[in-house]
Structure formats: structure tokens, C-alpha cells
PyMOL Python script that loads the backbone (N, CA, C, O; Angstrom):
from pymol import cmd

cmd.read_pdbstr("""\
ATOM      1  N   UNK A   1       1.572  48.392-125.143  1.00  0.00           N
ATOM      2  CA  UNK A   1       0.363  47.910-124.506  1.00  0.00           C
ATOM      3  C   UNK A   1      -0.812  48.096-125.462  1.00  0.00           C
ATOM      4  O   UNK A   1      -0.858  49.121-126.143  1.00  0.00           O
ATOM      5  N   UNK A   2      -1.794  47.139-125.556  1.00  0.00           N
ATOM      6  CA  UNK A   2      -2.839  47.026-125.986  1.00  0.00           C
ATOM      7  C   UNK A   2      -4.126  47.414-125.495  1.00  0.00           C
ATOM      8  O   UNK A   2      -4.623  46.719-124.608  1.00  0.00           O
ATOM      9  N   UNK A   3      -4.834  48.551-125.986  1.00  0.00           N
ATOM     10  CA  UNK A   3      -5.957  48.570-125.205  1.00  0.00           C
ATOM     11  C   UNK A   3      -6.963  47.933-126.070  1.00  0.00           C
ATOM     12  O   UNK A   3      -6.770  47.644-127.251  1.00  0.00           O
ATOM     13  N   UNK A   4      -8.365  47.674-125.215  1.00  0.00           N
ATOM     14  CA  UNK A   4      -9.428  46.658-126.431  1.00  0.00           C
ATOM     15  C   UNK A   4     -10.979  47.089-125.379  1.00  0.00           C
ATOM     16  O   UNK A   4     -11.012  47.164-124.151  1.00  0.00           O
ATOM     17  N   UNK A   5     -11.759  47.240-126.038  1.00  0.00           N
ATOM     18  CA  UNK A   5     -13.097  47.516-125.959  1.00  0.00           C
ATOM     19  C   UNK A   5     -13.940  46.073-125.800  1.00  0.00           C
ATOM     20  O   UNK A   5     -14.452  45.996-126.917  1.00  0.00           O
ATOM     21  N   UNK A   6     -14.194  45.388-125.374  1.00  0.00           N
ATOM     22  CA  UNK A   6     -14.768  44.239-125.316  1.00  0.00           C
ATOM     23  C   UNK A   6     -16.477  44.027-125.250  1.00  0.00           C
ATOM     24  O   UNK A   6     -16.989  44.407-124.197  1.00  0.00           O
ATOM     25  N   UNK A   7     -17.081  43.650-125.932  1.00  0.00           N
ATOM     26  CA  UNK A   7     -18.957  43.533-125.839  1.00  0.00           C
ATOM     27  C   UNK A   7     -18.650  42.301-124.955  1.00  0.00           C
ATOM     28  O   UNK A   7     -17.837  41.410-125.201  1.00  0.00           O
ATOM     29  N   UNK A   8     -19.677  42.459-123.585  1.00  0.00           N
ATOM     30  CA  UNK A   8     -19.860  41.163-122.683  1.00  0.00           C
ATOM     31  C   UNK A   8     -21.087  41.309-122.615  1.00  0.00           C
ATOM     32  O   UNK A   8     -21.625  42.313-123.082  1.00  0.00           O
ATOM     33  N   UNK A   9     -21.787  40.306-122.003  1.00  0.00           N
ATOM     34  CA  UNK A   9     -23.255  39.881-122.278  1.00  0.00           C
ATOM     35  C   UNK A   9     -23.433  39.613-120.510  1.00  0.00           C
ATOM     36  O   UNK A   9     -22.442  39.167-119.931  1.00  0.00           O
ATOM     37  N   UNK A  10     -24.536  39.857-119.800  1.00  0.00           N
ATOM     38  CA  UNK A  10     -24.770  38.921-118.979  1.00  0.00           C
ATOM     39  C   UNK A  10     -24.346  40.256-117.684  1.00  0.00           C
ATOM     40  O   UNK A  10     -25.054  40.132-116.684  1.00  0.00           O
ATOM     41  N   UNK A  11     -23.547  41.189-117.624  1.00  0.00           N
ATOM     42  CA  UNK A  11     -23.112  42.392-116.342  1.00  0.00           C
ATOM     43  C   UNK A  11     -24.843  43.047-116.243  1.00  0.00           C
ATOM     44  O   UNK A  11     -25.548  43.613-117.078  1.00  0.00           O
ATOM     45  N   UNK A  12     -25.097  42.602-114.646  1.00  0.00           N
ATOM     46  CA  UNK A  12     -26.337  43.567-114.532  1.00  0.00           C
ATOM     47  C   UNK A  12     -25.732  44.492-112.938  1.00  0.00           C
ATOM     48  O   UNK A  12     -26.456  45.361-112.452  1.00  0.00           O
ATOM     49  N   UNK A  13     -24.727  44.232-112.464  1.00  0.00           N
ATOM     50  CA  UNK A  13     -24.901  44.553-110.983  1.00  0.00           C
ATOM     51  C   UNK A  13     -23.075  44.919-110.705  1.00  0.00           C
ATOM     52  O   UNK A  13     -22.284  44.762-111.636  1.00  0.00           O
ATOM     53  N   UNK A  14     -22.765  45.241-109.791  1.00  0.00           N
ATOM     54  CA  UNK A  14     -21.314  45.555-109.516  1.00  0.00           C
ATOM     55  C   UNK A  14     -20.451  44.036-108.761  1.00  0.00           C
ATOM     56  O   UNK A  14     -19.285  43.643-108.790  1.00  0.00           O
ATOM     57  N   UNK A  15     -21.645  43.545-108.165  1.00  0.00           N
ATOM     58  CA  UNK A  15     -20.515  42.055-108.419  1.00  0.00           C
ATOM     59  C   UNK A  15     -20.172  41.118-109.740  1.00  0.00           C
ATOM     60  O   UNK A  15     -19.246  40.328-109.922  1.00  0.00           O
ATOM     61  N   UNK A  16     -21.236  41.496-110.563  1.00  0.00           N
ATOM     62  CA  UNK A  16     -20.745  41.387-112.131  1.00  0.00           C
ATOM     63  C   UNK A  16     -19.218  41.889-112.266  1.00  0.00           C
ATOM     64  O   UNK A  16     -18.246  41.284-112.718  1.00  0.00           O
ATOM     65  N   UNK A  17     -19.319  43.227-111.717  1.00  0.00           N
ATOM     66  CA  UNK A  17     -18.352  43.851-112.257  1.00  0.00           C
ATOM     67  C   UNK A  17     -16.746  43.247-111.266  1.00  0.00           C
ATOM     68  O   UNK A  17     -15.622  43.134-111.756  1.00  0.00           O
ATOM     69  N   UNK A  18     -17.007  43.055-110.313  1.00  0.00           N
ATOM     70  CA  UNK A  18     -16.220  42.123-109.392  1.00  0.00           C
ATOM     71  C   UNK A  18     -15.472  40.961-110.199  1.00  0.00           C
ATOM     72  O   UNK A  18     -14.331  41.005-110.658  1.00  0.00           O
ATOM     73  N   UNK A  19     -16.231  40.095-110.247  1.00  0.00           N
ATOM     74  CA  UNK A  19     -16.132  38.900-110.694  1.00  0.00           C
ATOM     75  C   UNK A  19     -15.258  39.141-111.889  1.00  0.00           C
ATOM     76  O   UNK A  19     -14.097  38.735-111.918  1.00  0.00           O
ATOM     77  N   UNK A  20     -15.834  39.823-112.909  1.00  0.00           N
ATOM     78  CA  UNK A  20     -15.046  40.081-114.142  1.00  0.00           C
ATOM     79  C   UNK A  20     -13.520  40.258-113.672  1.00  0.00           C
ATOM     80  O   UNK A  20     -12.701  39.340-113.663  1.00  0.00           O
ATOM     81  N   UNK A  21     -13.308  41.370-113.344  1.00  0.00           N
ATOM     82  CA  UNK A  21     -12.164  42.106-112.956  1.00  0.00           C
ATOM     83  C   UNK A  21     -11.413  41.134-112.519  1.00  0.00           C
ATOM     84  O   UNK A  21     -10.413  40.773-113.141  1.00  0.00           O
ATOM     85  N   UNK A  22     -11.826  40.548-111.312  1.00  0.00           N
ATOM     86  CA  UNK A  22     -11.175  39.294-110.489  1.00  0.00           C
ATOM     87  C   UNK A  22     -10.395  38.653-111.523  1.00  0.00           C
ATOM     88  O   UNK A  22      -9.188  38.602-111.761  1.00  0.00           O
ATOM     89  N   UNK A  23     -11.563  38.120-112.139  1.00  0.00           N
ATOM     90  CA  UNK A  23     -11.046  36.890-113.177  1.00  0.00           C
ATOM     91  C   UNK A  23      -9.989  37.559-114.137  1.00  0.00           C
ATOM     92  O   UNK A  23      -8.828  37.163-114.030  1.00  0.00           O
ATOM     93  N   UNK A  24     -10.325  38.683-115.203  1.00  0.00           N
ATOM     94  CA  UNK A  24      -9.336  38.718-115.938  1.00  0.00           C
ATOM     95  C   UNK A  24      -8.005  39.582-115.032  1.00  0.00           C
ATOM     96  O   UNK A  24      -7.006  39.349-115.712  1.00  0.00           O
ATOM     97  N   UNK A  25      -7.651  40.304-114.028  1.00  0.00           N
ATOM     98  CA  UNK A  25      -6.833  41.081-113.896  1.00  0.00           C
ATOM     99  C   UNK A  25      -5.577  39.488-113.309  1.00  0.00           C
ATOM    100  O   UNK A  25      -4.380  39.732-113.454  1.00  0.00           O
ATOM    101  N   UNK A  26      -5.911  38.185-112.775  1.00  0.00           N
ATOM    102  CA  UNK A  26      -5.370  37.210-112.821  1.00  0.00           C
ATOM    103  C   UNK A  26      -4.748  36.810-114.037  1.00  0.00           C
ATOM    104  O   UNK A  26      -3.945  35.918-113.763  1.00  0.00           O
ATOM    105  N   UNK A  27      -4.752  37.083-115.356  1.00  0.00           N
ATOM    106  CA  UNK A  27      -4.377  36.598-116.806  1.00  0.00           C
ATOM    107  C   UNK A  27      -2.578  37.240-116.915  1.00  0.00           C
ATOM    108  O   UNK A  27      -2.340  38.443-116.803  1.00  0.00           O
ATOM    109  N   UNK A  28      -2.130  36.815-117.008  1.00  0.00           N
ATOM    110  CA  UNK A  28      -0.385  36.947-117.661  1.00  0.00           C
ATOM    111  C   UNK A  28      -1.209  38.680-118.401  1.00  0.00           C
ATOM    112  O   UNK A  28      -2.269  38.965-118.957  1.00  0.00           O
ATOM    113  N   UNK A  29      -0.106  39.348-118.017  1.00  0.00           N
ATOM    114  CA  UNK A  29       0.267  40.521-119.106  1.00  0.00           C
ATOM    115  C   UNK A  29      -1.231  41.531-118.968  1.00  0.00           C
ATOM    116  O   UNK A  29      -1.294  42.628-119.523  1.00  0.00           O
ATOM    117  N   UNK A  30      -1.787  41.252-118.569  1.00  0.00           N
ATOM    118  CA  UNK A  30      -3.396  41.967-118.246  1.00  0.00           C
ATOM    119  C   UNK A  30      -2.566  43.007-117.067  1.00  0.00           C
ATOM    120  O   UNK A  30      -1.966  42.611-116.068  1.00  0.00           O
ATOM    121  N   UNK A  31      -2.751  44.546-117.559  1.00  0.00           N
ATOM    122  CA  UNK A  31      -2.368  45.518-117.395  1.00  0.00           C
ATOM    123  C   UNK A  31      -3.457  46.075-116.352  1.00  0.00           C
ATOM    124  O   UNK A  31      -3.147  46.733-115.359  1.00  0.00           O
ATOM    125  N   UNK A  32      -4.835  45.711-116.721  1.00  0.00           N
ATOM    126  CA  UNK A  32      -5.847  47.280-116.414  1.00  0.00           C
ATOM    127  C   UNK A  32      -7.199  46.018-116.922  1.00  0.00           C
ATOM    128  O   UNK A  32      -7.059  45.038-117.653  1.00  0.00           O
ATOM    129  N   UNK A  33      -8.352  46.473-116.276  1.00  0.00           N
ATOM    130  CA  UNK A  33      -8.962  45.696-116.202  1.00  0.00           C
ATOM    131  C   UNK A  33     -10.315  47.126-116.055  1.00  0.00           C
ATOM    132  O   UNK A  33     -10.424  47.604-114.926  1.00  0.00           O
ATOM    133  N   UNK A  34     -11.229  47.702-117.159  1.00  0.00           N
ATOM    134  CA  UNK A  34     -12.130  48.744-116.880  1.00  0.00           C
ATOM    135  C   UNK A  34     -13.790  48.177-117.034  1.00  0.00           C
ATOM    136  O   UNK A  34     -14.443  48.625-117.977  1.00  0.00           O
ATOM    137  N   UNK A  35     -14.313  47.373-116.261  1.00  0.00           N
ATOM    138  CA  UNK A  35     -15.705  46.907-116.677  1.00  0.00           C
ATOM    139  C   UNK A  35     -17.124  48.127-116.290  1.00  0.00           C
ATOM    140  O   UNK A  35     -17.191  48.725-115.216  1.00  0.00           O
ATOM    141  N   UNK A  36     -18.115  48.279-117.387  1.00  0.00           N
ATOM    142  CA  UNK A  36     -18.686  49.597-117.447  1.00  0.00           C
ATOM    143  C   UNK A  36     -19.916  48.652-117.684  1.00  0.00           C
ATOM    144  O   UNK A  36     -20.081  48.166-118.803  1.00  0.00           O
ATOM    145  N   UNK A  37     -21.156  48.266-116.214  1.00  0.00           N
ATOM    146  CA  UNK A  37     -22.109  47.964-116.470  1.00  0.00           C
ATOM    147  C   UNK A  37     -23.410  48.370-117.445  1.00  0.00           C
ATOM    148  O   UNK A  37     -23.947  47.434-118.037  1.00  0.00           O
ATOM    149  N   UNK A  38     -23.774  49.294-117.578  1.00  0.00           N
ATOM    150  CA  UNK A  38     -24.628  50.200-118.246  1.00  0.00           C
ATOM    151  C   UNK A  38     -24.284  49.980-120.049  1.00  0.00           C
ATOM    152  O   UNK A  38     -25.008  50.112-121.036  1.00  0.00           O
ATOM    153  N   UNK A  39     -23.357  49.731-119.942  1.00  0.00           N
ATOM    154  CA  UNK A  39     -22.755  49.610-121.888  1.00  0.00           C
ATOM    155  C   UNK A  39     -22.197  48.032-121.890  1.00  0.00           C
ATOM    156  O   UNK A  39     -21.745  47.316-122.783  1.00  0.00           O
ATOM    157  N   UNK A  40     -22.426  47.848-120.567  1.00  0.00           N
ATOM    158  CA  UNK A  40     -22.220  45.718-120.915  1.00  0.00           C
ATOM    159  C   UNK A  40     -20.352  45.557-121.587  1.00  0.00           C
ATOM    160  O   UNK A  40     -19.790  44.519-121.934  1.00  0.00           O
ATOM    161  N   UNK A  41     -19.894  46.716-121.576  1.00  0.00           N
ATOM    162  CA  UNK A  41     -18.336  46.305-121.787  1.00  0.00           C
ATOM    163  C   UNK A  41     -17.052  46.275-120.584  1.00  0.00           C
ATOM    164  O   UNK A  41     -17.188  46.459-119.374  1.00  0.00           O
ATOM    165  N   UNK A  42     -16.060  46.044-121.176  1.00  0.00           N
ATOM    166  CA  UNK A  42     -15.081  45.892-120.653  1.00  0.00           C
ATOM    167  C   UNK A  42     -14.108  46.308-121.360  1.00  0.00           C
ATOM    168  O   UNK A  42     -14.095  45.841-122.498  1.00  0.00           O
ATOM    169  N   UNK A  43     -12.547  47.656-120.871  1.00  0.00           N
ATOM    170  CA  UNK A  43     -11.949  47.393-121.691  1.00  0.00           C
ATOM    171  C   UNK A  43     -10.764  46.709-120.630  1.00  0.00           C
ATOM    172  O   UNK A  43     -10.601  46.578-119.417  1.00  0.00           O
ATOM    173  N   UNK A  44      -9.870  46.274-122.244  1.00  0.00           N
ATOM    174  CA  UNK A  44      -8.467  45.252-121.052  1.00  0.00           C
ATOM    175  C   UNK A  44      -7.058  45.980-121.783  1.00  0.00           C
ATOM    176  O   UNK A  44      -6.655  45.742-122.921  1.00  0.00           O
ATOM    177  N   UNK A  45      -6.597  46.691-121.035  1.00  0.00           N
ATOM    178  CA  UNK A  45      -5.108  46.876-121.170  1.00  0.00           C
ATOM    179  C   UNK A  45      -3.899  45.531-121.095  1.00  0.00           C
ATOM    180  O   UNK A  45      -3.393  45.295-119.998  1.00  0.00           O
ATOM    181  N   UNK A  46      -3.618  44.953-121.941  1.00  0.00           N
ATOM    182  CA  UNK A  46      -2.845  44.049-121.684  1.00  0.00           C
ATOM    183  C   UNK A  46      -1.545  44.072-122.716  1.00  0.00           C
ATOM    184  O   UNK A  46      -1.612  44.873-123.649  1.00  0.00           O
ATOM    185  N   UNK A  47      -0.881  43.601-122.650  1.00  0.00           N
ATOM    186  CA  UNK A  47       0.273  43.674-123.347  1.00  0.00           C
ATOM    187  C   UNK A  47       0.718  42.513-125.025  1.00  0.00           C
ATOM    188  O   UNK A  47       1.632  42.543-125.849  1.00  0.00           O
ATOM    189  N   UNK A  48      -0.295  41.788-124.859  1.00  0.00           N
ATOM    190  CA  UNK A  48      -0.879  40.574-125.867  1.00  0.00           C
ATOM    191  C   UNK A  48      -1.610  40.548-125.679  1.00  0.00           C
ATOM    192  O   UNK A  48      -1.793  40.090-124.551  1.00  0.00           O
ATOM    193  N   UNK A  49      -2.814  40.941-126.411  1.00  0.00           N
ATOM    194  CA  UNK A  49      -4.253  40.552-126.538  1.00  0.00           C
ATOM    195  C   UNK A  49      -4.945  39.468-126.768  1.00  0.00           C
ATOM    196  O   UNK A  49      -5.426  39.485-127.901  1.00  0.00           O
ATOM    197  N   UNK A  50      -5.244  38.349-126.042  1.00  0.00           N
ATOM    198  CA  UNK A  50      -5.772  37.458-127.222  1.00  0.00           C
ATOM    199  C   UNK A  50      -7.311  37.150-126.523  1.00  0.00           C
ATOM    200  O   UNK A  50      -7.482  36.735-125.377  1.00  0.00           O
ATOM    201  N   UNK A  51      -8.354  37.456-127.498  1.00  0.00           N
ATOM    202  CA  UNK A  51      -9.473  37.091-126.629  1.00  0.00           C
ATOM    203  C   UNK A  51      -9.937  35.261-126.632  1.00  0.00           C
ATOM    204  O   UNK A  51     -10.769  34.896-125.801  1.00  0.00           O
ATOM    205  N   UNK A  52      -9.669  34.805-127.063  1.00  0.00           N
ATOM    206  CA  UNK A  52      -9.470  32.927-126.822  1.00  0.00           C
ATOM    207  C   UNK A  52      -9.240  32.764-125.144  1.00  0.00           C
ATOM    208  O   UNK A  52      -9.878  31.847-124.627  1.00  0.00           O
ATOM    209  N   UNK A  53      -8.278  33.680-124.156  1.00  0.00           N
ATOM    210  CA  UNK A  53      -8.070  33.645-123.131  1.00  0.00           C
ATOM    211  C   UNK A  53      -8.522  34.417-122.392  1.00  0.00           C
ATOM    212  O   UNK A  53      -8.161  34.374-121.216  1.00  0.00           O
ATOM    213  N   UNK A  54      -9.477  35.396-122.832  1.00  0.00           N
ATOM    214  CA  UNK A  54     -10.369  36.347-121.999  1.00  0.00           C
ATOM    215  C   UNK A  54     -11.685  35.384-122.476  1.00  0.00           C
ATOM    216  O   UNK A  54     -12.639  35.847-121.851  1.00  0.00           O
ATOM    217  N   UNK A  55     -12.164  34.228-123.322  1.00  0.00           N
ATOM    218  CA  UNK A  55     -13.143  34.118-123.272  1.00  0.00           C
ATOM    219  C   UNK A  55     -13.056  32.589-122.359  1.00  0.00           C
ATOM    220  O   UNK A  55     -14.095  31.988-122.086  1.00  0.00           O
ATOM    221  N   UNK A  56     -12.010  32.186-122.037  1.00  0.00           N
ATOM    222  CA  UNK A  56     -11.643  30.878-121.340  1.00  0.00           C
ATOM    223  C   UNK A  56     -11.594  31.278-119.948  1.00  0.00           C
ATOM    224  O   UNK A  56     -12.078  30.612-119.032  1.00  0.00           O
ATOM    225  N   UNK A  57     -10.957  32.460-119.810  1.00  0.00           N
ATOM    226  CA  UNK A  57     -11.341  33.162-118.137  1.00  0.00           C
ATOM    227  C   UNK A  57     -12.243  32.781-117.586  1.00  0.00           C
ATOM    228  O   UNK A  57     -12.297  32.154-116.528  1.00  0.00           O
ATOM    229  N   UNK A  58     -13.634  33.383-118.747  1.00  0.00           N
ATOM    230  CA  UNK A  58     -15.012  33.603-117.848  1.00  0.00           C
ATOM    231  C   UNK A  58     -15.822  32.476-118.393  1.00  0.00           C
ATOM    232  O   UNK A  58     -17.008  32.383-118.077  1.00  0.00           O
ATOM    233  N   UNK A  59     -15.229  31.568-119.233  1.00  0.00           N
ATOM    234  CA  UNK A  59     -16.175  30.330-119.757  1.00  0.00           C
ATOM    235  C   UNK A  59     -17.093  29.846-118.703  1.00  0.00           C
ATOM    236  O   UNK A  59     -18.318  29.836-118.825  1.00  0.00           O
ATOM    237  N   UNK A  60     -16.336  29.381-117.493  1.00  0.00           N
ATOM    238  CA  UNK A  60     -17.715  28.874-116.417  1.00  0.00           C
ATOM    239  C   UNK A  60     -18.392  30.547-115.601  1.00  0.00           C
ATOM    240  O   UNK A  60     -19.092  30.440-114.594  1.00  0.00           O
ATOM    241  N   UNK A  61     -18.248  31.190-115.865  1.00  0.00           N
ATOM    242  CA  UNK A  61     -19.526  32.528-115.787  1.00  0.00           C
ATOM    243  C   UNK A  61     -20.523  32.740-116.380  1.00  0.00           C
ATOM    244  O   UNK A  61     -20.732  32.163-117.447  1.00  0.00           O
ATOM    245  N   UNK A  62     -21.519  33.733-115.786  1.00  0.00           N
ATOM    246  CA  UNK A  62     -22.731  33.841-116.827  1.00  0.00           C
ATOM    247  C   UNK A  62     -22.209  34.950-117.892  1.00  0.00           C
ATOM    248  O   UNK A  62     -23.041  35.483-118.626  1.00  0.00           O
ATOM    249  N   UNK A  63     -20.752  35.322-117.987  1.00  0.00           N
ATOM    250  CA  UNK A  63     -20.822  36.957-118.470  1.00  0.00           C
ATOM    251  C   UNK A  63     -20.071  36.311-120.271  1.00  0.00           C
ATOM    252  O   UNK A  63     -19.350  35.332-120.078  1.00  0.00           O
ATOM    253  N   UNK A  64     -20.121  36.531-121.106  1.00  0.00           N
ATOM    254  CA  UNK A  64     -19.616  35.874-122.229  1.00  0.00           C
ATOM    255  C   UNK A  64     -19.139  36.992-123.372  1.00  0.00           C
ATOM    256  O   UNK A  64     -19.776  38.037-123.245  1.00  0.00           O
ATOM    257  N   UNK A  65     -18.453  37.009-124.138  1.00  0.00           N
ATOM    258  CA  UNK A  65     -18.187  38.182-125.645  1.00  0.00           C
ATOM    259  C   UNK A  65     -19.506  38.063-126.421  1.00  0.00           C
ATOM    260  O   UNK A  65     -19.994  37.181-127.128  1.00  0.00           O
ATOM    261  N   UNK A  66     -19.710  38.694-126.215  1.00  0.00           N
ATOM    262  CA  UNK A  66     -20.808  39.114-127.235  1.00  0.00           C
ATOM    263  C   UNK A  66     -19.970  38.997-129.137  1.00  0.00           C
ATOM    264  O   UNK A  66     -20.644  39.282-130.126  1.00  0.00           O
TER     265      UNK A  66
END
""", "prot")
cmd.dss("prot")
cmd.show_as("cartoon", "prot")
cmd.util.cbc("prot")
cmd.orient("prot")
């Protein structure tokens, strides 16, 4: 398993943090899903990492990779 630290842009509130989670813990092989408003990250336990599909998740969101 892969863990990954992710910079997101755009988390001000805990349905930020909702939404995120929602969206990526739906992805193939996405293990763990940790979004931390205050530091604007996310990390993702998944088993293949690829962020091309964590950034296609949230493409129609306001929240984006920094």
C-alpha cells in the first residue's frame, strides 16, 4: 500500500472535508481517505497511486492539487 500526502487548494469547512472523502474513497484500490482542513491536505492510502485519477475525481469541485 501506498501512502501520499496530497496539497489541495480550496478545503475551508468539514463538508469540504465530506465531499473530498466521498469522492475519492469511491476510486478502485483507495484504501483510507485522511483530509486535514487547517493544512489544506489530504493523505490517500491506496494501493496504486496515480494522481491523474485523484485529480479527475474532484475536476468538477472547487477543491484541486495544488
Amino acid at each position: 500500500m501506498i501512502t501520499q500526502n496530497i496539497q489541495l487548494t480550496g478545503l475551508t469547512c468539514e463538508a469540504c472535508v465530506k465531499m473530498v472523502q466521498k469522492r475519492l474513497r469511491r476510486l478502485p484500490n483507495v484504501q483510507d481517505v485522511d483530509v486535514k482542513v487547517d493544512g489544506q491536505t489530504i493523505i490517500v492510502a491506496d494501493q496504486e497511486f496515480k494522481p491523474d485519477v485523484i485529480k479527475q475525481a474532484l475536476a468538477d469541485t472547487p477543491y484541486q492539487l495544488a
